[in-house]
N, C-alpha and C positions, 0 to 999 in steps of 0.2 A: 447677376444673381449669385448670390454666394451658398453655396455645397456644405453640406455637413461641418466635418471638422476639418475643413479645406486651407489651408495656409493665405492666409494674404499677403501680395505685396504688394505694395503702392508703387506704382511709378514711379513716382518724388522720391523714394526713400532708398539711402545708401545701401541696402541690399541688392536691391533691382541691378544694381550697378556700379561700379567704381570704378575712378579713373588711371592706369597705368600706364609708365615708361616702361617698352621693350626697345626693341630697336627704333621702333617710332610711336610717340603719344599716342594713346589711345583709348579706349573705354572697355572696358569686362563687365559682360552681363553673369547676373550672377548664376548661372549655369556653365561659365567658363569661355561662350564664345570673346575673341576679341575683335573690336573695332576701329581702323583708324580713319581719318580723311572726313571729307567733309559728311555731316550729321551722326559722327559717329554715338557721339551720345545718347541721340535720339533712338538708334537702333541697338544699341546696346539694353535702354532702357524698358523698350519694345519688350524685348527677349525675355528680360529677366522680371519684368512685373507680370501680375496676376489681373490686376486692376489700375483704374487709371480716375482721375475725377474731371468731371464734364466742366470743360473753362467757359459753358453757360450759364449752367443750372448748377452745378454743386455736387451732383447726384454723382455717388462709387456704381463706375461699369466695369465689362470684366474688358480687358488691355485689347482682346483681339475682337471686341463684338463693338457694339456701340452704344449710347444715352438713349431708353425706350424712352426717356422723359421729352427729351426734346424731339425725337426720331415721332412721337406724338402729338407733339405739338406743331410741327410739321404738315404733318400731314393731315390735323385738324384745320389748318392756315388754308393747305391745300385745296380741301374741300370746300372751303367755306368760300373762295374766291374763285369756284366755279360756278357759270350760270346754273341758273334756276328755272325749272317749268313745272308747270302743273301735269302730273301724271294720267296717262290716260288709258287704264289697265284693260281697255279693250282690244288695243293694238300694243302696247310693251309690257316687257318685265319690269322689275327694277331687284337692285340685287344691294346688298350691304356693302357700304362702302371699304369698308375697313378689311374683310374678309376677301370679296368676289367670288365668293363659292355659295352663297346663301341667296336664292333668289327668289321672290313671289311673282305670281302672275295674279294676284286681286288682294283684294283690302281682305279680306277672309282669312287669307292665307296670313298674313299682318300679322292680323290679332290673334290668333292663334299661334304664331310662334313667340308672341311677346308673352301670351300667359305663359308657355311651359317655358320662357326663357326669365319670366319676370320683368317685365320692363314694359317701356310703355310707346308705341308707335314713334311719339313723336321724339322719343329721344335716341332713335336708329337716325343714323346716316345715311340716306338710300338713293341710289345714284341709277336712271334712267340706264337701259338695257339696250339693246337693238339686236337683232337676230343674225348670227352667221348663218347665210344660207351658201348649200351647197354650190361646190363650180363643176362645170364639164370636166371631165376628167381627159387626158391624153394619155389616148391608152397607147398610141406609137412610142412616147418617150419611156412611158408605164413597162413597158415589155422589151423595150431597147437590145436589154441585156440577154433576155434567154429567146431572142430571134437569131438565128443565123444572118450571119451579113450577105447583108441586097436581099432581105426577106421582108414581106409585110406580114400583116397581122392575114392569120386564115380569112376568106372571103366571109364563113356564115358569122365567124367571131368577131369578126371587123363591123357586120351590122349589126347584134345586139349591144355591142359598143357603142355606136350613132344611134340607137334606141333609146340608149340609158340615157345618151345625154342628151336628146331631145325630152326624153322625161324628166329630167331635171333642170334644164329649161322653162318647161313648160309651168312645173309644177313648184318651181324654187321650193324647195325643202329647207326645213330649220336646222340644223345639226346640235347650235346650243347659241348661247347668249352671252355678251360681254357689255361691261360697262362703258358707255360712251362721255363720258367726265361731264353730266347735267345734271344737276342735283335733284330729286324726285321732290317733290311738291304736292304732298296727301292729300 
């Protein structure tokens, strides 16, 4: 993305870089670092361009990020080549592919975010959820550090420690949700 009145250089262009004899061949980017030895070119050109053009698509990126074109295209390939199931919003979430931070838990939830987002269910990318549920905690390694050595944990504090975690156990708790790479299936 190019910035106001920002200068561009192209990579290709004899600004980015020229090539000089010092003591030994090499390349000057055009901020003055020099480069010799093997790819010096390459790094020279690195340094001194703004922008670079994508040797897929065509598309001006800027030298140090990369082509959202193809960086999209991508990851459209991506998802398109992961299985597929029919979603069952009684037991999962499903979350936007593209983001992972936008999640539903019913078809409700859906359509309501496509009216205020404008768009329409089926043209989200929505990829099956599965629940991180919590772990038992160790609480010996947890407090390691502010125990004195060849100390355990106090007696009453050591059991509601073996409480929690038989409640958590028992109880598997959700903490939150991540996408499991199967494409949701409305």
């Amino acid at each position: 993305m190019i910035k106001g009145d920002e200068k561009i250089v192209m990579y290709e262009s004899d600004e980015a870089a020229h090539k000089e004899t010092r003591e030994v061949e090499g390349w000057v980017s055009r901020d003055g670092y020099f480069y010799a030895g093997y790819n010096a070119e390459c790094q020279a050109r690195y340094r001194g361009s703004t922008h670079r053009i994508c040797p897929v698509c065509g598309e001006v990126y800027e030298t140090n990020g990369y082509c959202n074109h193809c960086a999209q295209v991508r990851e459209d390939e991506k998802f398109a080549a992961m299985p597929a199931e029919k979603w069952d919003e009684t037991k999962d979430m499903v979350c936007i592919y593209d983001d992972g931070e936008t999640f539903f838990g019913s078809r409700s939830e859906i359509d309501e975010w496509c009216e205020d987002q404008e768009c329409k269910p089926e043209e989200l990318k929505l990829e099956i959820c599965k629940p991180d549920i919590a772990k038992p905690v160790d609480f010996e390694s947890y407090y390691e550090d502010e125990l004195p050595e060849g100390r355990d944990l106090p007696d009453e504090f050591a059991e509601q420690c073996e409480k929690l975690n038989n409640w958590i156990k028992e109880h598997k708790p959700v903490l939150s949700y991540r996408g499991c790479e199967i494409r949701a299936i409305l």
